[in-house]
Structure formats: C-alpha cells, structure tokens
KOLMAR-982080 format. One record per residue: residue number from 1; x, y, z of N, C-alpha, C in turn. Coordinates in nm, 3 decimals, decimal comma, m for minus. Layout:
N
pos;n_xx;n_yy;n_zz;ca_xx;ca_yy;ca_zz;c_xx;c_yy;c_zz
NUM;X;Y;Z;X;Y;Z;X;Y;Z .
...
This chain:
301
pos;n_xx;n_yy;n_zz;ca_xx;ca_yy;ca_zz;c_xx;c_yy;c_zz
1;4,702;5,289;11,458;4,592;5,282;11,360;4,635;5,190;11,246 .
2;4,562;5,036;11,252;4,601;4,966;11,096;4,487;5,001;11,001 .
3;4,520;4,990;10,866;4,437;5,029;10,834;4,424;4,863;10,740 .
4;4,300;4,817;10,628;4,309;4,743;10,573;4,390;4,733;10,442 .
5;4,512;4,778;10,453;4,597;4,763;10,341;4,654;4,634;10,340 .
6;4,725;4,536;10,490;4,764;4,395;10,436;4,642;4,297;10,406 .
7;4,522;4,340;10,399;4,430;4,301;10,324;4,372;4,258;10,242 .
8;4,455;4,388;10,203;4,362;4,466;9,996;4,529;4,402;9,950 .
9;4,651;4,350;9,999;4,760;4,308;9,944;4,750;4,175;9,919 .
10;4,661;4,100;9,980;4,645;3,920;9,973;4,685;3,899;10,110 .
11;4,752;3,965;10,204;4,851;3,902;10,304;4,731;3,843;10,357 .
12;4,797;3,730;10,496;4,741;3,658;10,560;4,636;3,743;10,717 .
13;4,524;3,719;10,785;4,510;3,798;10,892;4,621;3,827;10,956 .
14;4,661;3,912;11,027;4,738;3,954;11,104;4,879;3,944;11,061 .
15;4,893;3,940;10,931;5,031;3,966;10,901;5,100;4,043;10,957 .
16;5,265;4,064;10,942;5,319;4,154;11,000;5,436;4,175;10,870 .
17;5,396;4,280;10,793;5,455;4,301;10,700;5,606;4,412;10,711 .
18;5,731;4,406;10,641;5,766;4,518;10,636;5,829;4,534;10,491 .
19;5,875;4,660;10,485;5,947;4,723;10,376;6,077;4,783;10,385 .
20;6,186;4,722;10,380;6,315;4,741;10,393;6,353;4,859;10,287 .
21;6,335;4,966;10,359;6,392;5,047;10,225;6,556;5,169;10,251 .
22;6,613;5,158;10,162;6,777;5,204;10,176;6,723;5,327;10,079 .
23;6,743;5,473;10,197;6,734;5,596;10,144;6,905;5,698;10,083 .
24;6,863;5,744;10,027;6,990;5,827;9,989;7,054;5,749;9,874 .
25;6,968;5,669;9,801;7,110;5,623;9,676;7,092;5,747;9,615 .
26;7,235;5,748;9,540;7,263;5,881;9,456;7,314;5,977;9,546 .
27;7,363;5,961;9,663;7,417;6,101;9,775;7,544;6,064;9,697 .
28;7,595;5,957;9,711;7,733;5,975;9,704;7,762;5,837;9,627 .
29;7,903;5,803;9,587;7,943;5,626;9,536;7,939;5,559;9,679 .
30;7,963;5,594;9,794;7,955;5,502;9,943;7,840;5,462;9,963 .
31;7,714;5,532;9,916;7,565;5,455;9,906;7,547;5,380;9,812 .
32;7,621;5,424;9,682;7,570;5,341;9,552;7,608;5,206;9,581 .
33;7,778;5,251;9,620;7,803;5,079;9,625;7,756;4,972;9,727 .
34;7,681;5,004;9,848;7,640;4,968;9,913;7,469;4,917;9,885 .
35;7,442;5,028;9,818;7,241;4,966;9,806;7,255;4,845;9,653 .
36;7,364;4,898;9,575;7,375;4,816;9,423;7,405;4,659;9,508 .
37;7,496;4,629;9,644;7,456;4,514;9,628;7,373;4,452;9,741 .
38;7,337;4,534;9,770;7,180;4,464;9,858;7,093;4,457;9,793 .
39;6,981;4,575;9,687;6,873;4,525;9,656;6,867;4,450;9,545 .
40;7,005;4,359;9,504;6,971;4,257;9,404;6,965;4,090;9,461 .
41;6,983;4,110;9,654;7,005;4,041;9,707;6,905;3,993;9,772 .
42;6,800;4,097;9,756;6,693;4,087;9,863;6,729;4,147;9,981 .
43;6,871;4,212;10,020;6,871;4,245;10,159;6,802;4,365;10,196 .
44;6,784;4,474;10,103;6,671;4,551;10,126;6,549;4,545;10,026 .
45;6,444;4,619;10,019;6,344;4,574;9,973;6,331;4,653;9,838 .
46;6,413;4,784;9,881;6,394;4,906;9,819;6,473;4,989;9,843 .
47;6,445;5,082;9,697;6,583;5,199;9,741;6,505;5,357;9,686 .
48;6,570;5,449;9,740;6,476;5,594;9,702;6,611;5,675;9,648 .
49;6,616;5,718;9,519;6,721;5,822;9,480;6,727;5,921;9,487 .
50;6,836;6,034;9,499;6,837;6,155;9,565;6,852;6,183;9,436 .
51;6,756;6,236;9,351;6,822;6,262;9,216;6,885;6,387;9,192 .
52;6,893;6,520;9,282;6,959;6,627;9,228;7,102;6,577;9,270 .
53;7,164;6,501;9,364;7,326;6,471;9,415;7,387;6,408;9,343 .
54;7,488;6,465;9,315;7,653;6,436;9,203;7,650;6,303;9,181 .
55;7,630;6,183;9,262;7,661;6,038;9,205;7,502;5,966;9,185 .
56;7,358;6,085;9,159;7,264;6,007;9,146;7,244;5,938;8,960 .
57;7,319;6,020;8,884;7,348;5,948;8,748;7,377;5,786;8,719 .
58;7,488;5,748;8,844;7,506;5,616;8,873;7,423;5,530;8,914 .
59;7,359;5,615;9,008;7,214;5,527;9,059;7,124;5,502;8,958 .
60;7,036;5,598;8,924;6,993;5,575;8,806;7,068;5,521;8,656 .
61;7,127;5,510;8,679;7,188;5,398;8,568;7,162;5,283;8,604 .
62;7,193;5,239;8,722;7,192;5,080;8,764;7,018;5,046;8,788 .
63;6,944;5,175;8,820;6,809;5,093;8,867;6,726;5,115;8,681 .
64;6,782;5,208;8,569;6,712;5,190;8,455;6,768;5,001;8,409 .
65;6,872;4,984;8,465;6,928;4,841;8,396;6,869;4,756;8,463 .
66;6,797;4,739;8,632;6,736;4,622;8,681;6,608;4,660;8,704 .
67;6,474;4,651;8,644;6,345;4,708;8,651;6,276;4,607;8,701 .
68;6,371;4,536;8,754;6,296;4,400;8,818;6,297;4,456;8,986 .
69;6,379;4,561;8,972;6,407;4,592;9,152;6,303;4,705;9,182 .
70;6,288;4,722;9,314;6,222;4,879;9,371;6,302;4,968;9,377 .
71;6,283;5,095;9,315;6,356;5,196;9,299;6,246;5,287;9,341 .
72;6,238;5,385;9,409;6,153;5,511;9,339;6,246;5,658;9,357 .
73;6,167;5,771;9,388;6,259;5,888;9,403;6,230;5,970;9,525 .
74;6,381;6,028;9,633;6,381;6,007;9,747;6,370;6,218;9,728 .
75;6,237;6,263;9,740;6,227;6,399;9,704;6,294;6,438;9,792 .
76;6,372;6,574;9,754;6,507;6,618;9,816;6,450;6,828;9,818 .
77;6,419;6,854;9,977;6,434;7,027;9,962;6,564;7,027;10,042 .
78;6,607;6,977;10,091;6,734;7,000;10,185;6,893;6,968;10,154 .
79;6,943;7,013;10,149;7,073;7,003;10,181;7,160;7,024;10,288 .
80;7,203;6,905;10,383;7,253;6,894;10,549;7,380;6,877;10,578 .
81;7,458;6,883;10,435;7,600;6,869;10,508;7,713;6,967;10,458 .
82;7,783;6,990;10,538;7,867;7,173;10,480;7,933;7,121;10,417 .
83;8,063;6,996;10,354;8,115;7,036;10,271;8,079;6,956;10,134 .
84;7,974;6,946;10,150;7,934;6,838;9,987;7,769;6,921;9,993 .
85;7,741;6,970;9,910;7,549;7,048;9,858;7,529;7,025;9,734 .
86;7,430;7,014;9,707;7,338;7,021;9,611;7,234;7,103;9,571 .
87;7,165;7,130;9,444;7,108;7,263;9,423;6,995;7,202;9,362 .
88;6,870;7,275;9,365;6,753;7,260;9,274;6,758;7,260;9,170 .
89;6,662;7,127;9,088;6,713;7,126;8,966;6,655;7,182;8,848 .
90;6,541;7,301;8,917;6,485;7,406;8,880;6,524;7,532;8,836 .
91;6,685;7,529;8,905;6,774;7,635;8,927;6,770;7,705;9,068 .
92;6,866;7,791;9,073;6,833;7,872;9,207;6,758;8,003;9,230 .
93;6,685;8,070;9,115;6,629;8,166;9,109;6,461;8,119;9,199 .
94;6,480;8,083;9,325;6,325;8,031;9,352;6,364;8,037;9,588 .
95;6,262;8,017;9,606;6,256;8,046;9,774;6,311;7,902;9,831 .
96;6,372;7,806;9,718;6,448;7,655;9,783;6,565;7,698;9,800 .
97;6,662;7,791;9,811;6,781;7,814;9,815;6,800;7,896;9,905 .
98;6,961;7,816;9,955;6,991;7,957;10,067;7,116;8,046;10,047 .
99;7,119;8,115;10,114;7,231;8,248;10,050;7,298;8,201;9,918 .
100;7,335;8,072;9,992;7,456;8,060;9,865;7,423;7,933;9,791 .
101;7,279;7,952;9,737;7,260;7,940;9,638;7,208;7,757;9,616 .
102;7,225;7,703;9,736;7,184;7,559;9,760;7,061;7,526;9,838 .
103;7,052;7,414;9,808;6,909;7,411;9,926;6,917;7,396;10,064 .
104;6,841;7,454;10,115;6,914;7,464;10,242;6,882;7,355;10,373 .
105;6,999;7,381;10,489;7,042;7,269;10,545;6,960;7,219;10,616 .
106;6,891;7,304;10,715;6,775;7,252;10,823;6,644;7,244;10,749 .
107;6,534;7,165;10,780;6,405;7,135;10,716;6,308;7,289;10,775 .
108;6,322;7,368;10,855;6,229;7,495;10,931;6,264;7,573;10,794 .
109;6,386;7,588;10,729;6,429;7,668;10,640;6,283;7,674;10,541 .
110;6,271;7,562;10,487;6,191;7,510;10,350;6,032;7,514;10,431 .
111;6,026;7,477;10,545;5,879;7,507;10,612;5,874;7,647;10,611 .
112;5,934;7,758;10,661;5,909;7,922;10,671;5,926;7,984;10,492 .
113;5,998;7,897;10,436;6,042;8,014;10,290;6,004;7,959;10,170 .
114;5,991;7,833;10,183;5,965;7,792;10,045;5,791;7,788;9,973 .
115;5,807;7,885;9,854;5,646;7,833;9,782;5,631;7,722;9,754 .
116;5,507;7,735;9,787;5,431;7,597;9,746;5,443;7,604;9,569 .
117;5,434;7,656;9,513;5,436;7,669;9,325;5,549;7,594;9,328 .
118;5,675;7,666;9,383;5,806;7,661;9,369;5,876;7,459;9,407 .
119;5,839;7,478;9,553;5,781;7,306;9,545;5,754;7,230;9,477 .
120;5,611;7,258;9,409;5,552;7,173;9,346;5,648;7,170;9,232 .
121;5,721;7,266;9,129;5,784;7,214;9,016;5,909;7,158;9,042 .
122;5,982;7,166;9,145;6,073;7,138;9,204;6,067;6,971;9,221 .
123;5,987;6,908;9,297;5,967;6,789;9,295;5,879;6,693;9,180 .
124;5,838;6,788;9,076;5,765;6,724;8,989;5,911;6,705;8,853 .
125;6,015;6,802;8,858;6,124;6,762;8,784;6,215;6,638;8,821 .
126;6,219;6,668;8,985;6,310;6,546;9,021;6,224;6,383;8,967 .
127;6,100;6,327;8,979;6,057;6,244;8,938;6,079;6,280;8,790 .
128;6,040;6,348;8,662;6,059;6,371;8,559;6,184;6,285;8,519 .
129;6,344;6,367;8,584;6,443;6,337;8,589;6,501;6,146;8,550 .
130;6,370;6,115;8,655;6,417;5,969;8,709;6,338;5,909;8,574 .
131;6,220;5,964;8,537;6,144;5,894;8,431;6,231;5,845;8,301 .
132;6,257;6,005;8,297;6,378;6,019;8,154;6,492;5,913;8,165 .
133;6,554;5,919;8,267;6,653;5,835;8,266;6,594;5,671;8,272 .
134;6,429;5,624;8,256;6,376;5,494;8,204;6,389;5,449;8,316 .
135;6,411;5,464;8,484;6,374;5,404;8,599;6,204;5,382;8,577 .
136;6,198;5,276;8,616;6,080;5,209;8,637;6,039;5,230;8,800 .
137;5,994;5,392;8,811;5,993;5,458;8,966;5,869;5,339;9,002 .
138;5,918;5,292;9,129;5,796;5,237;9,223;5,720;5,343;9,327 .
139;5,751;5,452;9,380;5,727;5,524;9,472;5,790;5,618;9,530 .
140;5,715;5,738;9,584;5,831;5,836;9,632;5,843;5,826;9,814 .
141;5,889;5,913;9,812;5,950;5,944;9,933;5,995;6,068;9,973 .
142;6,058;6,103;10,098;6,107;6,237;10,106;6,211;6,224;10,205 .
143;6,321;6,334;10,190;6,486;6,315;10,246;6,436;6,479;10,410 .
144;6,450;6,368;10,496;6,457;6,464;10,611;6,334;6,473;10,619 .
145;6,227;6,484;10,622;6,083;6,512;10,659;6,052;6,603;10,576 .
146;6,070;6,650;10,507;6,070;6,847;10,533;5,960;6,899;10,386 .
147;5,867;6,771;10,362;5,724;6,771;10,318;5,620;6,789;10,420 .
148;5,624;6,709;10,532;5,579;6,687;10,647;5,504;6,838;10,729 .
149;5,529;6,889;10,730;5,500;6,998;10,822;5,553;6,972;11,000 .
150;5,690;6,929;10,981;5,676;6,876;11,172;5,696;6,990;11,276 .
151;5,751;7,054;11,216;5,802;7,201;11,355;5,769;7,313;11,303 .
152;5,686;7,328;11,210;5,568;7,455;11,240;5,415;7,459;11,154 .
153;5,387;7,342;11,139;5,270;7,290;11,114;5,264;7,340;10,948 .
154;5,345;7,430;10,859;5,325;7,435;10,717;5,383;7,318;10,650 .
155;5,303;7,250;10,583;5,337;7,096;10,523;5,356;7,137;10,379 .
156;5,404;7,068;10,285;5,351;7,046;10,136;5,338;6,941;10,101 .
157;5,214;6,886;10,159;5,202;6,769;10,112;5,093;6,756;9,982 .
158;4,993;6,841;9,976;4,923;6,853;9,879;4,983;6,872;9,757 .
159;5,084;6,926;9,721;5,164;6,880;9,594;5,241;6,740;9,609 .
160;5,298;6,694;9,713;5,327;6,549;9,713;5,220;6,495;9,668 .
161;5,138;6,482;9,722;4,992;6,407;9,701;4,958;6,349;9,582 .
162;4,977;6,541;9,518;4,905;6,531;9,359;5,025;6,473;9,276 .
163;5,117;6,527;9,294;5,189;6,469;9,179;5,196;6,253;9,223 .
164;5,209;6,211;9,331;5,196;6,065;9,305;5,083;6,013;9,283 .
165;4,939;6,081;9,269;4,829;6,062;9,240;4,849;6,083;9,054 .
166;4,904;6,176;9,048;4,867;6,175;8,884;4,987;6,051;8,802 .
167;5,077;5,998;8,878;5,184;5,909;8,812;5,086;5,759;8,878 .
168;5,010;5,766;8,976;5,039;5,592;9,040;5,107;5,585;9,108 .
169;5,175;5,661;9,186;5,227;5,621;9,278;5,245;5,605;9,408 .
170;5,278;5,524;9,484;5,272;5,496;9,630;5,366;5,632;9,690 .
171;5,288;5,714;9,813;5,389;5,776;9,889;5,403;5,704;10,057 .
172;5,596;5,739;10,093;5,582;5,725;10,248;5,511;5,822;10,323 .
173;5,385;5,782;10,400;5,324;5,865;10,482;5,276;5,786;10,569 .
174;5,327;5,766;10,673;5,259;5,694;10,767;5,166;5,761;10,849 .
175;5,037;5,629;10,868;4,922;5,703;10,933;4,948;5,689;11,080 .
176;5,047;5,634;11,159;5,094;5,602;11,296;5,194;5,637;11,272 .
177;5,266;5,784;11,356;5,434;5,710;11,382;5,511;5,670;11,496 .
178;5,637;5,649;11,548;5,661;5,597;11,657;5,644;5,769;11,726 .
179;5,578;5,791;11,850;5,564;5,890;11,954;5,419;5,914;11,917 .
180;5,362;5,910;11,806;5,219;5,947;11,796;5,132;5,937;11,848 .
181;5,062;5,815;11,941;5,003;5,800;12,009;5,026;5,886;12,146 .
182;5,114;5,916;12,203;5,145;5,999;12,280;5,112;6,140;12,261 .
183;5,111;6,152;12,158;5,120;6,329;12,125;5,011;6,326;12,027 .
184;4,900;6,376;12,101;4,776;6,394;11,989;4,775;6,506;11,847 .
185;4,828;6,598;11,888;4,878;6,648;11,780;4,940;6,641;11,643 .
186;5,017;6,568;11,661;5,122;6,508;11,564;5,010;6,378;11,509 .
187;4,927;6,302;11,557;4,826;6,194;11,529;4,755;6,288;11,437 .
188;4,685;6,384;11,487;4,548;6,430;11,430;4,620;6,507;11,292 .
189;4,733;6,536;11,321;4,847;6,603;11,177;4,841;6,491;11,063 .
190;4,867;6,348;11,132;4,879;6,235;11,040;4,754;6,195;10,978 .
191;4,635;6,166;11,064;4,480;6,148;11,053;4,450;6,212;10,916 .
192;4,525;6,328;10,931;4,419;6,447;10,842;4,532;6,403;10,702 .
193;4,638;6,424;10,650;4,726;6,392;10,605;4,710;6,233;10,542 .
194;4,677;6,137;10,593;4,614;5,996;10,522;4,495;6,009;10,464 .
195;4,381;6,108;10,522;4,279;6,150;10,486;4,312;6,171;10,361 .
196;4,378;6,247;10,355;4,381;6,360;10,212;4,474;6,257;10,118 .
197;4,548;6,177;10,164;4,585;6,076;10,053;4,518;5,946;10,019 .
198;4,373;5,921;10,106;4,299;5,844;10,068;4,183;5,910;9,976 .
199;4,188;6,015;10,004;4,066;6,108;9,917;4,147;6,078;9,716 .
200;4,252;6,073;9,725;4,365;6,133;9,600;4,369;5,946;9,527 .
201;4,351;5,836;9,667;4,371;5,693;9,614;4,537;5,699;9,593 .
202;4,603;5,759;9,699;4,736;5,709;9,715;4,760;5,664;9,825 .
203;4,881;5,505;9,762;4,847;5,414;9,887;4,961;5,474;9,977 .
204;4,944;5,463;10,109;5,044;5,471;10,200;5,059;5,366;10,345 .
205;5,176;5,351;10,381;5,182;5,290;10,481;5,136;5,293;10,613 .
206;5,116;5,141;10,696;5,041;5,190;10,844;5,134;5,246;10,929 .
207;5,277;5,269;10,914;5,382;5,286;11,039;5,512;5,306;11,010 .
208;5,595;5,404;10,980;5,731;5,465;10,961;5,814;5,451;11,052 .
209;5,926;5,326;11,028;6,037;5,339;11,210;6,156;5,290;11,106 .
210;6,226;5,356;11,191;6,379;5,360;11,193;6,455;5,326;11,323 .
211;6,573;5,386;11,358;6,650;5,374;11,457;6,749;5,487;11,503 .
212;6,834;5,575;11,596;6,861;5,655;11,604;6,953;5,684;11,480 .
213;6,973;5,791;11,476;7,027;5,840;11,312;7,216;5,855;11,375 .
214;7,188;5,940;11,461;7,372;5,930;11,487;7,381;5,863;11,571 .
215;7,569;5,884;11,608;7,666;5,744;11,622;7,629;5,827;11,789 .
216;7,587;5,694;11,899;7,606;5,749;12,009;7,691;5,730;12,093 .
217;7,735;5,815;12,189;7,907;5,847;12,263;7,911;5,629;12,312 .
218;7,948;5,569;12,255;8,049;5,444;12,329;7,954;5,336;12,262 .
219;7,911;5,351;12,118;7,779;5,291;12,063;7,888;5,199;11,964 .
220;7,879;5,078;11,996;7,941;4,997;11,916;7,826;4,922;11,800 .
221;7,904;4,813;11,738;7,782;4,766;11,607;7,688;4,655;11,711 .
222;7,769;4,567;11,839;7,645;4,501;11,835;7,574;4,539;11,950 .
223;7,555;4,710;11,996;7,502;4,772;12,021;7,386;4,758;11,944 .
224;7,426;4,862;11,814;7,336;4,881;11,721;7,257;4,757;11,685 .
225;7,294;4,671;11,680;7,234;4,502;11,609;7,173;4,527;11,718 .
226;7,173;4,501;11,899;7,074;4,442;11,912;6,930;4,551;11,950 .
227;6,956;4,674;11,927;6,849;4,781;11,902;6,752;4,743;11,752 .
228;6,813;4,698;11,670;6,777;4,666;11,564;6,686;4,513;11,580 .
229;6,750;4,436;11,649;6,667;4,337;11,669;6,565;4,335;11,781 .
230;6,575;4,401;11,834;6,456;4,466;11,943;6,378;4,542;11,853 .
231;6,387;4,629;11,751;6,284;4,710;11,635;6,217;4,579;11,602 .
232;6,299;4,467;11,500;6,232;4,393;11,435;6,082;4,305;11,506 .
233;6,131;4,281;11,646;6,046;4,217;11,726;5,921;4,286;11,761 .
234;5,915;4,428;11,754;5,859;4,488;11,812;5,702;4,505;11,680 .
235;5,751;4,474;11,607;5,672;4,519;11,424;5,568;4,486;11,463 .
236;5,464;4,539;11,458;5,301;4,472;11,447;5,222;4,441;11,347 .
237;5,101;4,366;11,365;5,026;4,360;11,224;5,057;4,471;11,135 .
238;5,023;4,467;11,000;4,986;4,606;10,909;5,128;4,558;10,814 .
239;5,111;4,710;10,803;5,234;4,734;10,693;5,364;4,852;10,764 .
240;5,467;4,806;10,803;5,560;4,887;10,804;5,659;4,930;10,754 .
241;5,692;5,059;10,674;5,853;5,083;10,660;5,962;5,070;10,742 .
242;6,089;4,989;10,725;6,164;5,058;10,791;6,309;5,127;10,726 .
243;6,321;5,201;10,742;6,433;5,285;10,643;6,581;5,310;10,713 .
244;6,623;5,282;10,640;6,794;5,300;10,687;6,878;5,382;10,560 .
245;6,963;5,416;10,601;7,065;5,416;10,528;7,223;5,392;10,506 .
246;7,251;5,239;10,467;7,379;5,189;10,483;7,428;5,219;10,340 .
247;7,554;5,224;10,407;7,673;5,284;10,330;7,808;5,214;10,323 .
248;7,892;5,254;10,207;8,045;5,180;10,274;8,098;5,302;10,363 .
249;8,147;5,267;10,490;8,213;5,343;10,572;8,329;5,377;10,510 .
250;8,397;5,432;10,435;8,495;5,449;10,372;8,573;5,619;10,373 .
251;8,693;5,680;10,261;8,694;5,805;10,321;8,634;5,861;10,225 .
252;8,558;5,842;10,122;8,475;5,904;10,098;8,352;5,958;10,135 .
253;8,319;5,852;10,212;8,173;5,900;10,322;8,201;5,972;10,397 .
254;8,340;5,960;10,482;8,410;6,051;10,623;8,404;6,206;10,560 .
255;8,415;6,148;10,398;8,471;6,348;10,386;8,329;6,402;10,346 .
256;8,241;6,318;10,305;8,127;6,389;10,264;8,000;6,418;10,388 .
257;7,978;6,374;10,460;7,917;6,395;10,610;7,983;6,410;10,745 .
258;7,865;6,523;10,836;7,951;6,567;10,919;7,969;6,486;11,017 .
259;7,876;6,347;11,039;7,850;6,277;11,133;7,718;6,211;11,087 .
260;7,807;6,040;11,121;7,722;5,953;11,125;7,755;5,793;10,993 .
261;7,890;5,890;10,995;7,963;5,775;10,890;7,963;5,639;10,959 .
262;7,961;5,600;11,079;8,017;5,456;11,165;7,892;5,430;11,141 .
263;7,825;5,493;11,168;7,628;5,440;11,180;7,591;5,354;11,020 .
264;7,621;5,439;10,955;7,600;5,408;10,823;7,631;5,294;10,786 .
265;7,751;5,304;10,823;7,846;5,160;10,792;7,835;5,040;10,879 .
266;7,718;5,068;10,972;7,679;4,940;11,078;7,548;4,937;11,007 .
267;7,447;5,013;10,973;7,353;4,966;10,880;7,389;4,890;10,766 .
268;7,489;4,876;10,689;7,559;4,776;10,599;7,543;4,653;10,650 .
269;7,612;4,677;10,792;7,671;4,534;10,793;7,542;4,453;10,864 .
270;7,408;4,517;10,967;7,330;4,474;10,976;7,223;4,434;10,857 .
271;7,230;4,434;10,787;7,145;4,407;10,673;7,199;4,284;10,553 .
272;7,325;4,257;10,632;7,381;4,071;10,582;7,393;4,030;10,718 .
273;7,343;4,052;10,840;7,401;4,030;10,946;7,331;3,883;10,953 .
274;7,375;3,752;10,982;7,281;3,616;11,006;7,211;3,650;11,120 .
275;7,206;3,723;11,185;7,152;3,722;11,336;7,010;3,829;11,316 .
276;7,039;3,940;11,210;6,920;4,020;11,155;6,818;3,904;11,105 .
277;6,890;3,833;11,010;6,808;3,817;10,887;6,714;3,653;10,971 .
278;6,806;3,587;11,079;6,732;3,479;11,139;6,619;3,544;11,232 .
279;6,619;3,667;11,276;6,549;3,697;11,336;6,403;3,762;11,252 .
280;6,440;3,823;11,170;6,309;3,863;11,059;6,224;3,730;11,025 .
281;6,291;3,612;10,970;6,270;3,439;10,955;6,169;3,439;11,092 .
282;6,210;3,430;11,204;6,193;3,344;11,365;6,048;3,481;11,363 .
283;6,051;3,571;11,339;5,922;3,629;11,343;5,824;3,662;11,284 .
284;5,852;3,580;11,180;5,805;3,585;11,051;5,679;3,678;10,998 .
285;5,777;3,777;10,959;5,749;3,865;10,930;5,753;3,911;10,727 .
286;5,684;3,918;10,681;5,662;3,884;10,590;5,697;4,025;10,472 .
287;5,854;4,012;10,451;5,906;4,151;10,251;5,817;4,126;10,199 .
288;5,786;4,227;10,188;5,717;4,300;10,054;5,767;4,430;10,002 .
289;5,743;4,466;9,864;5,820;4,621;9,811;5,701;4,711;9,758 .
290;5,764;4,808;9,729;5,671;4,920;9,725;5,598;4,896;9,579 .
291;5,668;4,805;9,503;5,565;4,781;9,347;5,435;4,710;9,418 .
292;5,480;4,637;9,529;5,272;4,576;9,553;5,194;4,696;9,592 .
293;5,262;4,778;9,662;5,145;4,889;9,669;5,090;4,985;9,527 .
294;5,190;4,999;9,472;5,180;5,062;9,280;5,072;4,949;9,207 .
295;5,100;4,830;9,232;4,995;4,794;9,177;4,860;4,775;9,204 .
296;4,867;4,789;9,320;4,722;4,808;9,441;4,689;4,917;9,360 .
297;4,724;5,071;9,350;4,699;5,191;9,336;4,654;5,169;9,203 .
298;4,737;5,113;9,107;4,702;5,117;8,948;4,572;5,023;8,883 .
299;4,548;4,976;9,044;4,419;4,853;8,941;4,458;4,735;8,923 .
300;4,609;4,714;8,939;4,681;4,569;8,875;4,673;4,437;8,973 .
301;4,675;4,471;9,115;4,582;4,391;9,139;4,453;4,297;9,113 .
C-alpha cells in the first residue's frame, strides 16, 4: 500500500525514497560513538534516543549541539538484556516494571501488564526529557515493537498517536510491512492503525525493513553486505525506513548485550561501505530525514 506521501514531499513520480535511521543512541558509548560519526556524515539519515539508558545524557548532548541533524526519541517499555537495565523514568511504582524493578525484557510482558495511563506518562516524560535537554526532536519511534500490539493484539498506540499529534510529530508506523501482504491480519492491524494516525494528521511511513537482527551460525560481513544490498535493490516507490543499529564492536558492547555484538559492528561498517553507498547512487534512490515529514505535519511545507 503507497500512499501519497512522496507526493505531498515534492519527490519526483515514482520515487523511491528511504530513511536511514540508527536506533538505540543513548544504549550505551558503543552506539554513541558510532551514530556521532555517521549522522554528521550523511551516512545515516537519522538517529532515535533511548532516553531512560545510562549513556543517553551523551547523546543528547551531542544532538542539543547539532540541530541541523535528525534526532528524535526512540520510546523505550523494554528492557532485553540481563546484565545492563534500565528503569522508567516515572519511577517503578507503575505495571512497566518487572520483579526487580526494571522494565521488562520481552515486549508480551508490557502487552499483558502494562496501563495504558501508566504508558501514556511514561512516554510523554521520555520526549519531555529530550525537550528539556533543547534536542530539536524530529520524530518518535519505538525500541522492540512493543507499542505495536504484535503477539496479542493489545497495542498502545493511541497514546503514541496523541502525544506526536499534540508535539508535530512524525511517528514510525508503517502502513505495509515486510510479511504483511501475506498475513491479512497483521495488514488489517496496520490499515486500522494508519487510519487512526491519519485521522490525528500524523505523518507516517509507507514501509518498515530492516535485516535479520542476530549474528547467524557461519554469517560473515560480506554475507551481511550482500543481504543488505539485495534490501537496497529491492526498495519500491513510496517512502521507506530502514533501521539498523551500528555500533563499535568493542568490549564494551560484548559486555553489555547478550548477542548480536558482530552484527552491530557489521552495520557500522556497512554504512561507509563504497559498495553500500554505490549501490544506493546506481539505484537511485533518493535520503530524505524525518524533519521533511515534521514539516509536512506542521504546515511548513
């Protein structure tokens, strides 16, 4: 499903737009130092901050100092890795926490237990957070799905909704995703879900893709490169995200996740790779960041 958003952007008929965006700044310094020097490079388009995690102070430091870049905030109910967590920045007296007191690890957790009230102030502080600290937020986002409603149909997206409706801001929601067409369900989940963010006049994207998330058994980098350059080829008209998250492979990343440090650190290196970036060129496929959609939304267009 395209919808007329590379349209209402100026793009050309049949553009084939995407949005390079690097999730998780603020998990750790192995993301910071990694997205601080891509998106001043152009190598990604955009970056989403985890603002409740220990090194998101740094992040937001560097994106209040370049307001020339895409920043927005990467809403966070989960916490997925045992020996590094993070807590609501609401406190823990609320249904986002688990035993011990963090948010918890799997996304079913926050679909079966968490209020919607509790939600809603929960993610309306983390943007707050980012305001205060003078980021010039372009758009939100969300860490793990777990707004979505995917594995038992309770979503919260109607507080996503509202709160980027009442700031201007663009959310990721794609109205196609990769398996959707296949599975009517999960379509008519999305259908209804763009619905309700076109009713609100928040812009969202035609198509959400990535690439497998962990390292697979004998998966080298130009493995990964040429899966990646098979994605790029594959992009169709519209508007697509595609989201990664590169990192420095380093032992700080090793000690802070349980898996998926090599991956990380091959998303780095694909994103200066000459063979990525000639191929985005050769298909010309046309960056754009999430401020053209903020200004679509705000009128500034």
């Amino acid at each position: 499903m395209i919808s007329d958003l590379a349209d209402r952007l100026g793009l050309a008929p049949g553009a084939r737009a995407i949005i390079v965006n690097a999730d998780d700044f603020g998990m750790c310094h192995a993301a910071n130092t990694a997205i601080t020097q891509l998106l001043p490079t152009g190598r990604v388009d955009s970056a989403t901050v985890m603002v409740p995690c220990a090194w998101a102070p740094e992040a937001l430091a560097f994106a209040a100092s370049r307001t020339d870049l895409d920043v927005g905030v990467h809403l966070v109910l989960t916490s997925e890795w045992t020996r590094y967590r993070w807590r609501p920045l609401t406190g823990t007296a609320s249904t986002l926490v688990d035993d011990a007191g963090y948010f918890p690890a799997e996304v079913l957790a926050v679909e079966q237990n968490a209020a919607t009230a509790d939600v809603a102030a929960e993610i309306e502080a983390q943007l707050q957070a980012a305001l205060h600290a003078v980021v010039d937020v372009t758009h939100l986002d969300n860490h793990m799905g777990s707004v979505y409603g995917l594995l038992t149909g309770r979503d919260f997206l109607r507080p996503v909704l509202e709160l980027a409706a009442r700031h201007g801001l663009p959310f990721r929601l794609p109205r196609t995703m990769e398996g959707g067409a296949g599975d009517p369900a999960l379509q008519a989940q999305l259908t209804e879900a763009a619905a309700a963010a076109d009713a609100l006049g928040v812009e969202i994207v035609d198509r959400l893709w990535t690439h497998p998330f962990e390292t697979l058994p004998g998966e080298t980098y130009e493995w990964v490169r040429e899966g990646f350059l098979a994605l790029l080829r594959a992009v169709p008209a519209g508007v697509t995200e595609i989201y990664l998250h590169p990192m420095v492979d380093d032992e700080e990343l090793r000690a802070v996740v349980d898996f998926g440090a090599e991956k990380r650190g091959h998303e780095l290196r694909l994103l200066d790779d000459p063979m990525v970036l000639q191929a985005i060129d050769e298909e010309g496929l046309v960056r754009i960041g999430w401020r053209e959609l903020r200004a679509l939304q705000r009128g500034e267009r």
